[in-house]
C-alpha positions as CSV (number, residue, x, y, z in Angstrom):
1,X,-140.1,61.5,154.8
2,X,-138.4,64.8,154.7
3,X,-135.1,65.3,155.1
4,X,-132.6,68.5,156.5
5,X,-130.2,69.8,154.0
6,X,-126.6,69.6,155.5
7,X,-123.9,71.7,155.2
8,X,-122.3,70.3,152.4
9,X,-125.3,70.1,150.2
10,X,-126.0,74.0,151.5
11,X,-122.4,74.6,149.8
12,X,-122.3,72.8,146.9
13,X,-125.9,74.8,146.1
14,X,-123.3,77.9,147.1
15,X,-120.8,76.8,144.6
16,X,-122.8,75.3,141.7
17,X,-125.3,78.4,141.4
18,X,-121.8,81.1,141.6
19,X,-120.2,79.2,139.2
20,X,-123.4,78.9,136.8
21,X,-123.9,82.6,137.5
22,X,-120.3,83.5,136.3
23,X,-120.7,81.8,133.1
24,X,-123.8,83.0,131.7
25,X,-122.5,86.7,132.9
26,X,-119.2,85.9,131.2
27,X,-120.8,85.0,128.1
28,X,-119.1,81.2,128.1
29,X,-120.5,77.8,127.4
30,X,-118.3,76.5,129.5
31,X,-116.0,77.7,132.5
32,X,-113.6,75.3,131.7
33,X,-111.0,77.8,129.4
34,X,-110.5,80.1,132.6
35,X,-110.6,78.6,135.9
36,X,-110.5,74.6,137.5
37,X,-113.6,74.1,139.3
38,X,-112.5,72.1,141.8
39,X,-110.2,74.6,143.1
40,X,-113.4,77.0,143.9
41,X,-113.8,76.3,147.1
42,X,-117.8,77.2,148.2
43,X,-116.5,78.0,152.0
44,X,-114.4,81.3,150.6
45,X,-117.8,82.0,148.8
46,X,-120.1,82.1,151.9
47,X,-117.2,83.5,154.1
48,X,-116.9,86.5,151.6
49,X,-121.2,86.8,151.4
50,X,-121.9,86.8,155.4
51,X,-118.8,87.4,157.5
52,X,-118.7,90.7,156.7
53,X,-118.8,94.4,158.6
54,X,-121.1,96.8,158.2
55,X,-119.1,98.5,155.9
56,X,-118.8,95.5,153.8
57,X,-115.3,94.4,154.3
58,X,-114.8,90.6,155.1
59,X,-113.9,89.6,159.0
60,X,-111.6,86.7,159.3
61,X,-112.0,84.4,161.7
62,X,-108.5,83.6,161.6
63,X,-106.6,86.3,163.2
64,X,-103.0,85.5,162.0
65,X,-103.8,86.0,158.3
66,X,-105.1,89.4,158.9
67,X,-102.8,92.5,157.7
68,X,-100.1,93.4,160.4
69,X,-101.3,96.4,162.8
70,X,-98.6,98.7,161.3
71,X,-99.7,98.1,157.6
72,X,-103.5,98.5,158.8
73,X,-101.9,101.8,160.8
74,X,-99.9,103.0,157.5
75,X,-103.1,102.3,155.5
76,X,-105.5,104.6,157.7
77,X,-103.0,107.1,157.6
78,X,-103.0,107.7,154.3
79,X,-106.7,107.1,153.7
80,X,-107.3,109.5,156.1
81,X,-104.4,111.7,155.5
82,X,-103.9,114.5,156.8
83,X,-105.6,112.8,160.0
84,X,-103.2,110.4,161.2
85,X,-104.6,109.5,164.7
86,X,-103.2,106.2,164.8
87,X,-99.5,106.7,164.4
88,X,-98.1,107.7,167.0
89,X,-94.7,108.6,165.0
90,X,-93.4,112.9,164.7
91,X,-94.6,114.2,161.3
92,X,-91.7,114.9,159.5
93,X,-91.2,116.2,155.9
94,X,-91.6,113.5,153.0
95,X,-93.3,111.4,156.5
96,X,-96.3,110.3,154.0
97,X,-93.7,109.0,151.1
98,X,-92.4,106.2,154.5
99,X,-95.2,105.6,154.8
100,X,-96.7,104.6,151.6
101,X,-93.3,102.8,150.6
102,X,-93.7,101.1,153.9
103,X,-97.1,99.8,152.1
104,X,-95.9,99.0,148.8
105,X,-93.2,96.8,150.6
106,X,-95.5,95.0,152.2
107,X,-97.5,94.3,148.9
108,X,-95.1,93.9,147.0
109,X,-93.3,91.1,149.0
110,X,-96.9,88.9,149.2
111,X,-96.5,85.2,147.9
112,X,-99.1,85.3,145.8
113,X,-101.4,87.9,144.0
114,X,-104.2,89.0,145.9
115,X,-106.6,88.1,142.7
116,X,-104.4,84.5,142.9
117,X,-102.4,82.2,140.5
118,X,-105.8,79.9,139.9
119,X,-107.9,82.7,138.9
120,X,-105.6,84.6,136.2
121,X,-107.7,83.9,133.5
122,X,-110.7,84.2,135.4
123,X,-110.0,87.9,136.0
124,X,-108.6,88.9,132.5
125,X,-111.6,87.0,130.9
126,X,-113.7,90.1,132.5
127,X,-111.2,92.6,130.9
128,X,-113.6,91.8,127.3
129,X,-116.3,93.0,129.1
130,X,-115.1,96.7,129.9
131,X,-116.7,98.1,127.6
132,X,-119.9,97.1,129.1
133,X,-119.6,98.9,132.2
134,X,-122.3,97.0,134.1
135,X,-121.9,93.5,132.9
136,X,-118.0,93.9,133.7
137,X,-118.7,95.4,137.0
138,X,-120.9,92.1,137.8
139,X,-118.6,89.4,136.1
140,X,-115.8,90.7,138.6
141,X,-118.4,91.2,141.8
142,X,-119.0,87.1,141.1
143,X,-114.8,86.6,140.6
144,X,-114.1,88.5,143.9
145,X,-116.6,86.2,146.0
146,X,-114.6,83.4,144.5
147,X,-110.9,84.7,146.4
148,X,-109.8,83.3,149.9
149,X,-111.6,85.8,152.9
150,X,-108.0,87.3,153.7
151,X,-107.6,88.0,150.1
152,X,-110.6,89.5,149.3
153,X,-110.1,91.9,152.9
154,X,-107.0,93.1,151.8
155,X,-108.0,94.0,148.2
156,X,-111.1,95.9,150.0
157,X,-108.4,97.3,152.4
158,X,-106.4,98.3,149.5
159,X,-108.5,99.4,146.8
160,X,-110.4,102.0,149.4
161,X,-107.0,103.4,150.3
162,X,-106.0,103.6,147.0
163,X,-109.3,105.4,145.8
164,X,-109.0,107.6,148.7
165,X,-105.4,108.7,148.0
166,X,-106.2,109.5,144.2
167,X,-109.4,111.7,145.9
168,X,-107.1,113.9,148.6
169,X,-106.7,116.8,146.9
170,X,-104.7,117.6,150.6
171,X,-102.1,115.0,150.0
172,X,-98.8,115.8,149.2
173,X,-97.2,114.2,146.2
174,X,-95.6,110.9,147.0
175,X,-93.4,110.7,144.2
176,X,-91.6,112.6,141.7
177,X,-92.3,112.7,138.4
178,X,-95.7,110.5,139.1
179,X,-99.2,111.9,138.8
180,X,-100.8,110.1,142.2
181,X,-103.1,107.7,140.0
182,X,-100.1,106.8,138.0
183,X,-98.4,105.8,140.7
184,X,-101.0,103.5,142.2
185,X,-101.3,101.7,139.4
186,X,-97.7,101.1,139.1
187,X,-96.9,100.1,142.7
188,X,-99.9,97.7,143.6
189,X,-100.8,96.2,140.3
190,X,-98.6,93.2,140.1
191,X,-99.7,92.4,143.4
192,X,-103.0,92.3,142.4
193,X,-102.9,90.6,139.0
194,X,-100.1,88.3,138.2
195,X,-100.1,85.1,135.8
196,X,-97.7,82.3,137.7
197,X,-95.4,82.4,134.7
198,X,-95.1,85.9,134.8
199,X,-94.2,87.6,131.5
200,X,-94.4,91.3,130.5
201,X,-97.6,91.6,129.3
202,X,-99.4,91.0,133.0
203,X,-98.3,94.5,133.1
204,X,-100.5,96.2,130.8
205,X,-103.5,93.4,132.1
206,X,-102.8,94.0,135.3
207,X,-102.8,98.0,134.7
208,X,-105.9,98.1,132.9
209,X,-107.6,95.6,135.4
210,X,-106.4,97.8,138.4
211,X,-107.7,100.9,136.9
212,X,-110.8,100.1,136.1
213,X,-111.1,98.1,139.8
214,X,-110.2,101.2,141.6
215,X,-112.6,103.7,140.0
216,X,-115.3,101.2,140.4
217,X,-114.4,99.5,143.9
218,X,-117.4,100.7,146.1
219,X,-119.5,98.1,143.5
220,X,-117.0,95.1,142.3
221,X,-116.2,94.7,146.1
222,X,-120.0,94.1,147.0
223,X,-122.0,91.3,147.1
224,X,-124.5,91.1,143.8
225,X,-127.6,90.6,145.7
226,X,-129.0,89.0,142.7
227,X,-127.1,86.4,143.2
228,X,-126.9,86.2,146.8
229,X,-131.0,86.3,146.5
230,X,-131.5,83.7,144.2
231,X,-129.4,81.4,146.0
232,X,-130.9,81.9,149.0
233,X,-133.9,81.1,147.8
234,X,-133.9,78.5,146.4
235,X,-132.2,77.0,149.5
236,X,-135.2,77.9,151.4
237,X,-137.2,76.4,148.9
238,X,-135.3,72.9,149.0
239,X,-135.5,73.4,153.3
240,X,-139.5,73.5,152.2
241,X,-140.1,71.1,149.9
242,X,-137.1,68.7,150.0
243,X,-138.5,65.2,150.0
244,X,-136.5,62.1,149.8
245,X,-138.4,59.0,148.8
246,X,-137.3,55.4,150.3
247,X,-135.0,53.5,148.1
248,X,-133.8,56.9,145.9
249,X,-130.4,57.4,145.0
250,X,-130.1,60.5,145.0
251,X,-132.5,63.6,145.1
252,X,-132.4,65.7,141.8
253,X,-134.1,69.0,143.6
254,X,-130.4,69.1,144.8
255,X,-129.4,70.5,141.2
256,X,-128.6,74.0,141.0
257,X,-131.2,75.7,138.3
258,X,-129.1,77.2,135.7
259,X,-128.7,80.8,134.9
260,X,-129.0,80.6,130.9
261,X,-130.0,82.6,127.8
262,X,-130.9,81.4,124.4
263,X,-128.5,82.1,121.8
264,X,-128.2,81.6,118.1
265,X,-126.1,78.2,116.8
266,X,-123.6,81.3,115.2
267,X,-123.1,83.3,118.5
268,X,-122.6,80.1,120.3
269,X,-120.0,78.8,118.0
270,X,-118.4,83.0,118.2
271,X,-118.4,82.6,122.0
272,X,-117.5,79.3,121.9
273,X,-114.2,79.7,120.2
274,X,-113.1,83.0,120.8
275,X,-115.2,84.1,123.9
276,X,-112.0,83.6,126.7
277,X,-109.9,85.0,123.7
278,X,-111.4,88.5,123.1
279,X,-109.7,90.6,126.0
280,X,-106.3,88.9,125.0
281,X,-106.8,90.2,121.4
282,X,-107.4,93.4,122.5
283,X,-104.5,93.6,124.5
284,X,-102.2,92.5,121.2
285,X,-103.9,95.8,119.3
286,X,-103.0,97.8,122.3
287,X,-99.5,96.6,121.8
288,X,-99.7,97.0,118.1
289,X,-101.0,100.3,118.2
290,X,-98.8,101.8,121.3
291,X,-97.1,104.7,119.5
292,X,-94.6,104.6,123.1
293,X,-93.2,101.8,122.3
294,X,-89.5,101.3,120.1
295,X,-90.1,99.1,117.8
296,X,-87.5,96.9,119.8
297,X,-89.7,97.3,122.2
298,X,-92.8,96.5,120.6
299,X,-91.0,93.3,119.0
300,X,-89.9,91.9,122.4
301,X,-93.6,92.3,123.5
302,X,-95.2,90.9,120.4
303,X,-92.8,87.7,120.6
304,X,-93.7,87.6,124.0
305,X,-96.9,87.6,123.5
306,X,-97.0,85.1,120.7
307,X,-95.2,82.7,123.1
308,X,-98.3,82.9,125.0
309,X,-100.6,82.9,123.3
310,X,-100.2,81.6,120.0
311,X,-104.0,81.3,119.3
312,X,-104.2,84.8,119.1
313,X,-101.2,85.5,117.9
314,X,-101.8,83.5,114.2
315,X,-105.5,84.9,114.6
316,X,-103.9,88.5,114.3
317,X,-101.1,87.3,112.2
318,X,-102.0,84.7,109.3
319,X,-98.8,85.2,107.6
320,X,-95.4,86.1,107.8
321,X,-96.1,89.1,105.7
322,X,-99.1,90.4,107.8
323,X,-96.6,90.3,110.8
324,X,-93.9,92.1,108.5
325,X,-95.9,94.9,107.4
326,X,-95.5,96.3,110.9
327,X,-92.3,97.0,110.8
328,X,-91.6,97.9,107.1
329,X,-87.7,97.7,105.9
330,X,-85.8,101.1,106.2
331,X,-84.4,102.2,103.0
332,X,-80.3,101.0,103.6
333,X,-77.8,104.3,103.1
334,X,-76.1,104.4,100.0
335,X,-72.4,104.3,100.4
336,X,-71.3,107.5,101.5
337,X,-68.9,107.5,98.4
338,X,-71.7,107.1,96.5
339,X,-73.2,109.5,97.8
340,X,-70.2,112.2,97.3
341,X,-70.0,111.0,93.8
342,X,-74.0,111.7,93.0
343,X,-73.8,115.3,94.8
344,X,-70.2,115.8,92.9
345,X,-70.2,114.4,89.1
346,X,-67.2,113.6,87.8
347,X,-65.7,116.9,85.6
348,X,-63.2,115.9,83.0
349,X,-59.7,117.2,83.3
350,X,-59.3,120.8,81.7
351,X,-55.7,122.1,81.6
352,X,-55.0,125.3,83.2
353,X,-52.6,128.0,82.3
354,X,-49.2,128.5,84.5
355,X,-48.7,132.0,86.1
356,X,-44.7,132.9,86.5
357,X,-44.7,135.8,88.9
């Protein structure tokens, strides 16, 4: 006899067929290094996919956890800026700077990251992939369905605002010594990318993360419709053909087809052991490189980093003497007697002759 699918088999084939998506595009044989799975939750997934507006940002159906009306108000102003129709404040000189710190308070005083805690690693997994523009613009399309609906709103909120800013050519500087962009990326991107156990180096994740989100945020924000295709699909399909015979257990057309590739037994292994590891390692030669940085500097962020990461760290750094031929020994001064002594040579004593006046 046949039997309806119900909701929860609908969202497991939601969550199951995401998650399998993410992986192959991620390049992993197993999701296990960067996120727990049981924390995906597959009603965020089909919140973020169909409760949308037409314009593609998500609608909550929970009022209180959308953005307070003056932060939304703030927000338009500046996106639209100099067209500030829904303040109904005087303009004043340095008005826009109050109102964008007024933003970045607000932002910056959130519990959580908008790109959350849980899915850190998730996120700075893509950062390997940002060299291939299109693969890392779909690995984070697939990560964004996977946030909380009033997350994921005021990320879209932001970015566009954001993007918008950096576009004005009409907008005034909003602060000194800051190039617009610059500033953007400063302000908002620990409160879109932050590790729980924050350390210095979710700066220069985060940064790189946030730039590349907000010059490609029209696509990451979207739904991949390949993936919002194939699932639907094969739900139909399973609402066709779904047959359960008497006395089964269970009803294997419920699995979710996997999205895989074959690969050699050598790139399996590569991925395998140093897929989740490859942005991180970048990130150390970025470090290593940085001509910016003091070398106190850089040694406070290399210890840092090899407090986190330790994997990498003796990956990149065998030996004590690979890690010392960064920072070579300066020659130590010689004495400045010494010094006098070789510049003036010791003259032997030579008697002069007396003059009586």
């Amino acid at each position: 006899y046949r039997r309806q699918l119900t909701e929860a088999n609908v969202e497991e084939i939601w969550k199951s067929m995401t998650l399998a998506y993410l992986q192959k595009v991620l390049g992993l044989d197993s999701l296990e290094e960067v996120l727990d799975i049981k924390l995906v939750n597959s009603k965020f997934i089909i919140h973020n996919v169909y409760s949308v507006s037409k314009q593609g940002v998500v609608i909550l159906d929970d009022k209180s956890k959308e953005l307070p009306h003056w932060v939304l108000s703030a927000m338009k102003c500046l996106a639209n800026w100099p067209n500030c129709s829904d303040l109904k404040h005087p303009m004043y000189l340095g008005f826009e700077k109050d109102v964008f710190k007024t933003i970045a308070d607000y932002y910056g005083h959130l519990k959580e990251p908008l790109l959350t805690f849980h899915l850190f690693d998730a996120f700075v997994s893509v950062l390997g992939l940002l060299q291939k523009e299109k693969m890392a613009i779909e690995a984070f399309q697939v990560c964004c369905l996977l946030l909380p609906p009033e997350n994921r709103r005021k990320l879209q909120l932001l970015m566009r605002m954001m993007a918008r800013i950096c576009l004005n050519k009409e907008m005034p500087p909003l602060c000194d010594g800051f190039g617009t962009r610059t500033l953007m990326v400063q302000t908002f991107s620990r409160c879109i990318l932050c590790s729980k156990d924050e350390v210095d180096l979710d700066e220069l994740l985060a940064a790189r993360l946030v730039t590349f989100l907000m010059d490609n945020y029209q696509e990451i924000l979207k739904v991949p419709s390949a993936l919002q295709t194939s699932i639907e699909e094969r739900v139909a399909h399973l609402r066709r053909v779904q047959i359960k015979y008497p006395g089964a257990d269970m009803d294997i057309t419920l699995s979710a087809p996997s999205f895989c590739r074959q690969i050699s037994p050598e790139e399996f292994e590569y991925q395998r052991a140093y897929g989740s590891q490859e942005p991180l390692a970048a990130l150390l030669e970025e470090v290593i490189t940085d001509a910016k940085l003091s070398s106190k500097e850089k040694k406070k962020k290399l210890k840092q980093f090899q407090k986190s990461y330790p994997e990498v760290y003796q990956e990149r750094f065998p030996t004590p003497e690979s890690e010392a031929l960064l920072f070579p020994e300066k020659p130590k001064p010689k004495p400045q007697l010494l010094m006098w002594a070789l510049k003036n040579p010791f003259q032997p004593f030579q008697r002069t002759r007396s003059f009586r006046m």
